[in-house]
C-alpha positions in Angstrom: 18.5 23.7 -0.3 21.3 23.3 1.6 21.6 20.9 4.5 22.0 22.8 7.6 18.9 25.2 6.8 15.0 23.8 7.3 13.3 23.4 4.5 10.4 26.0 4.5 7.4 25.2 1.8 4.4 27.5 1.1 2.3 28.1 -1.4 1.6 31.8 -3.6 -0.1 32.5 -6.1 1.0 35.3 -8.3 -2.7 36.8 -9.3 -5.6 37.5 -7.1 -7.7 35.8 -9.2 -6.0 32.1 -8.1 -6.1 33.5 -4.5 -9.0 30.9 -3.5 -7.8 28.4 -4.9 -4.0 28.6 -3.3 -6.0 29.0 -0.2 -7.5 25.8 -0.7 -4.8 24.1 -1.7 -2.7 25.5 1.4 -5.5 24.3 3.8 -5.5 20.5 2.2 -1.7 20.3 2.1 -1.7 21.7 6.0 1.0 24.3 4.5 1.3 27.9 5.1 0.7 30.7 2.3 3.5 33.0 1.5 2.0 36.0 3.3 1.7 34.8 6.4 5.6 34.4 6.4 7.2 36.7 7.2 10.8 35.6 6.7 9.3 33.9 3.2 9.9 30.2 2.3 12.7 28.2 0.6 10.3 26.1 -1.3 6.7 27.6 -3.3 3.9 26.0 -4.4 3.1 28.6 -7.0 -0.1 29.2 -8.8 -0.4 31.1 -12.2 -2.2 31.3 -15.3 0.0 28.2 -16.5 -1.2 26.1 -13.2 0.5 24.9 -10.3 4.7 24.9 -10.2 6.9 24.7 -7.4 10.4 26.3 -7.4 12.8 27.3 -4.9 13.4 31.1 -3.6 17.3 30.5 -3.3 19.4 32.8 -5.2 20.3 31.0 -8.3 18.5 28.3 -7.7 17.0 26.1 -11.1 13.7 27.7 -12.5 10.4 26.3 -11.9 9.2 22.6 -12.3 5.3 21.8 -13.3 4.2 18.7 -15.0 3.1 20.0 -18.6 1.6 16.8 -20.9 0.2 19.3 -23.3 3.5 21.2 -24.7 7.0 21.0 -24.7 9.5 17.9 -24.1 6.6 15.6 -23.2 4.6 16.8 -26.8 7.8 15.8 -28.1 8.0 12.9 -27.2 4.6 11.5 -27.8 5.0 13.0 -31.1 8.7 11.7 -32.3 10.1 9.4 -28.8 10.2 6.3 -30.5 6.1 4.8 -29.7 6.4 1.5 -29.0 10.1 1.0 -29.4 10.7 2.8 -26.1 12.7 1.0 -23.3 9.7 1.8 -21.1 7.3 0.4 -23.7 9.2 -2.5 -24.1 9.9 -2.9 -20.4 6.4 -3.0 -19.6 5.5 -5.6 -22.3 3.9 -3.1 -24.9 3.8 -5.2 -28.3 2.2 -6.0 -31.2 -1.3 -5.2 -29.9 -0.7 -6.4 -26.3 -1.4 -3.2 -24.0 -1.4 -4.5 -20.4 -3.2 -2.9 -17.2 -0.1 -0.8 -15.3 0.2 0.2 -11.7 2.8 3.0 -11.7 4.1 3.0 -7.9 6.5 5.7 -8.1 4.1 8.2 -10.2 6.8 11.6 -9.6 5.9 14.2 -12.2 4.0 11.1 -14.6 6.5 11.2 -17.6 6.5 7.3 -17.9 2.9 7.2 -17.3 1.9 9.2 -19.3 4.5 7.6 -22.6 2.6 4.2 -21.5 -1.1 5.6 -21.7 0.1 7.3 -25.1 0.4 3.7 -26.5 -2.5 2.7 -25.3 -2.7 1.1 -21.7 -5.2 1.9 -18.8 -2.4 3.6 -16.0 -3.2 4.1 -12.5 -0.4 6.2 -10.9 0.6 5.8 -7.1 2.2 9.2 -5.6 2.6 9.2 -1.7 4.4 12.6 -1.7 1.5 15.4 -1.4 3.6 18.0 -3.1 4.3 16.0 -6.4 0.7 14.8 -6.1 -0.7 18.0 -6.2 1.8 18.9 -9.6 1.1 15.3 -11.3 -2.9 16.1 -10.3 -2.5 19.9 -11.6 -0.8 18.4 -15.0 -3.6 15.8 -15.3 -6.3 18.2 -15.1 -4.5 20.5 -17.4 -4.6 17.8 -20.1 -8.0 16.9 -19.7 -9.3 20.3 -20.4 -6.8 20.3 -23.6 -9.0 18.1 -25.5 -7.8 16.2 -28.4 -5.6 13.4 -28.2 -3.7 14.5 -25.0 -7.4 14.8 -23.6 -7.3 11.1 -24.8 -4.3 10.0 -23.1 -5.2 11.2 -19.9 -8.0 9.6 -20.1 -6.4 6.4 -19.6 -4.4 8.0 -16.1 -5.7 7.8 -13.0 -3.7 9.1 -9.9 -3.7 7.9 -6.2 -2.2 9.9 -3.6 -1.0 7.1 -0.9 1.6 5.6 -0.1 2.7 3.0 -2.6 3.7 -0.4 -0.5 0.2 -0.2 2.2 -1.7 0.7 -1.4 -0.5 -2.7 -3.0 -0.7 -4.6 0.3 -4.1 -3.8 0.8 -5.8 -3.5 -3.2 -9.1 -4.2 -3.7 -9.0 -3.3 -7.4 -8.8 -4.7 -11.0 -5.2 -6.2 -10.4 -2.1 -4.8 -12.5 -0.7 -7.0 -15.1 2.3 -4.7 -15.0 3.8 -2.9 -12.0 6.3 -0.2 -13.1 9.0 1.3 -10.4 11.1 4.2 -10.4 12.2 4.4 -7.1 14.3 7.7 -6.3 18.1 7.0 -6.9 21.1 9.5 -6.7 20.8 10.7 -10.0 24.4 10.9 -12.2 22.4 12.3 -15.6 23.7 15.1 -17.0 20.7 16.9 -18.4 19.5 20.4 -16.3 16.0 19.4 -16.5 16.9 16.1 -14.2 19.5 18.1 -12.2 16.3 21.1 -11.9 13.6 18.2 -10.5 16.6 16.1 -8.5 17.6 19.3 -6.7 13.8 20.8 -5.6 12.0 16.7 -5.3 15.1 15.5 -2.5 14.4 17.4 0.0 11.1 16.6 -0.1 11.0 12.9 -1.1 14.4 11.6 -0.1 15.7 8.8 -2.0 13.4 5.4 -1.5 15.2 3.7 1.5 12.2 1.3 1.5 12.7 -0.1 -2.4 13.4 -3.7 -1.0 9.7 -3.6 0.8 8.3 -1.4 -2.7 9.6 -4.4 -4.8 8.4 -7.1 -2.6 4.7 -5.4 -2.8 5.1 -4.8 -6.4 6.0 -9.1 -6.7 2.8 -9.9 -4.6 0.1 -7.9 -6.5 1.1 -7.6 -10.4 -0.6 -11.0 -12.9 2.5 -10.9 -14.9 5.3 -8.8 -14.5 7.1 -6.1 -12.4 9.5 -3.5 -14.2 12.3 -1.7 -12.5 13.9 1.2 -13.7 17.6 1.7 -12.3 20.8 3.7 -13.4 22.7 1.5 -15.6 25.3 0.3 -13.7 23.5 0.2 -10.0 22.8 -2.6 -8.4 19.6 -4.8 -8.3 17.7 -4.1 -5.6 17.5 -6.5 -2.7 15.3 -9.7 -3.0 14.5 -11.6 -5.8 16.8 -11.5 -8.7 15.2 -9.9 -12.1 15.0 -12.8 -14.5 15.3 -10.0 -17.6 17.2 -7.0 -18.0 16.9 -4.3 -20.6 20.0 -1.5 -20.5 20.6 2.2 -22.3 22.9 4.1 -22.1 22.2 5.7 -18.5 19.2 3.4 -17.2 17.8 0.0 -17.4 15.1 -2.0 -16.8 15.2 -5.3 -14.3 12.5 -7.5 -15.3 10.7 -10.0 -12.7 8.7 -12.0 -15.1 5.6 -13.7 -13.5 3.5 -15.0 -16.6 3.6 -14.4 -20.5 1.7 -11.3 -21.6 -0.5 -12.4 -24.4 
């Protein structure tokens, strides 16, 4: 979007039969529908036979975004991404047979939740932005009522929609062994698909200004360690200083260790 027009969001749905359901989406999120707009919106919620995606209505704007664990790039990479060997496996202390309890904080569209509950952990994702809750809740649904093993892996997922540092501050449940973060960065990767999300999640999200507090929380509540996911060559993020790092060639991880997994 650019910067000197609002951002407008609504939600459509693009066959009568999803009609109610928009509707009732529209009314939880407190957004309009498309029809009652008459100038239209820059950002849609869309429903459609393939579930809920949100794109913008600028001309040549990037095409749709939905969170799909069943097919595509994220079938892939369960399939052929590396298992435990991943920088995210290995950054969240997946080894051997140890498969800690994660808190994801910074759920977004679920792609490292969902690699982590592919090796086997228990995941509960945190999402405080409704709009990517609603497409990371739409995904999760989808993949239960796959069956088989994504059926499986979803299983293991469990999404809260609050907002991530008052969620931590204030838990009452099992407590994490593993707290991963992915707070929202200026992105320099080159691929469209991160360009697509970066360009239609900004407006919406902003980048985390609050990462020093979300780290802090993150130190407080997890058994044995917190993992941070930065661009390679960015700074830590204010506050304690990671006592492990693991880099690839565009991210890393900054590890806070707190006690041994075993």
């Amino acid at each position: 979007m650019s910067n000197d027009m609002p951002l407008t969001l609504a939600v459509n749905w693009l066959d009568g039969r999803f009609q109610v359901a928009a509707e009732a989406l529209a009314a939880r999120l407190q957004l309009p529908v498309l029809a009652d707009l008459p100038d239209g919106a820059g950002l849609l919620l869309e429903l459609d036979d393939e579930g809920l995606s949100l794109r913008s209505t600028e001309a040549g704007a990037p095409g749709a975004v939905r969170v799909d664990f069943v097919s595509g790039a994220m079938a892939h990479r369960r399939q052929f991404g590396g298992g435990a060997g991943q920088m995210v496996a290995r950054a969240v202390g997946i080894r051997g047979s140890i498969r800690p309890s994660v808190l994801d904080a910074t759920a977004g569209l679920g792609r490292d939740a969902f690699v982590i509950a592919a090796l086997g952990c228990e995941v509960t994702l945190l999402e405080r932005q409704p709009v990517i809750a609603a497409l990371l809740e739409d995904g999760l649904q989808r993949a239960r009522a796959a069956g088989g093993e994504v059926a499986e892996i979803a299983s293991r997922m469990r999404l809260m929609h609050c907002d991530a540092i008052a969620a931590m501050g204030a838990w009452q449940q099992d407590v994490p062994q593993v707290v991963h973060l992915d707070p929202m960065f200026p992105h320099r990767d080159k691929s469209a698909l991160v360009k697509k999300e970066m360009r239609l999640f900004r407006p919406l999200a902003g980048d985390d200004d609050d990462a020093p507090q979300l780290l802090a929380a993150a130190l407080q509540l997890a058994s044995h360690r917190v993992a941070v996911k930065r661009p390679r060559k960015a700074p830590a993020i204010a506050g304690q200083q990671p006592s492990a790092q693991l880099a690839g060639q565009s991210s890393r991880y900054d590890i806070y260790g707190k006690k041994k997994l075993d």
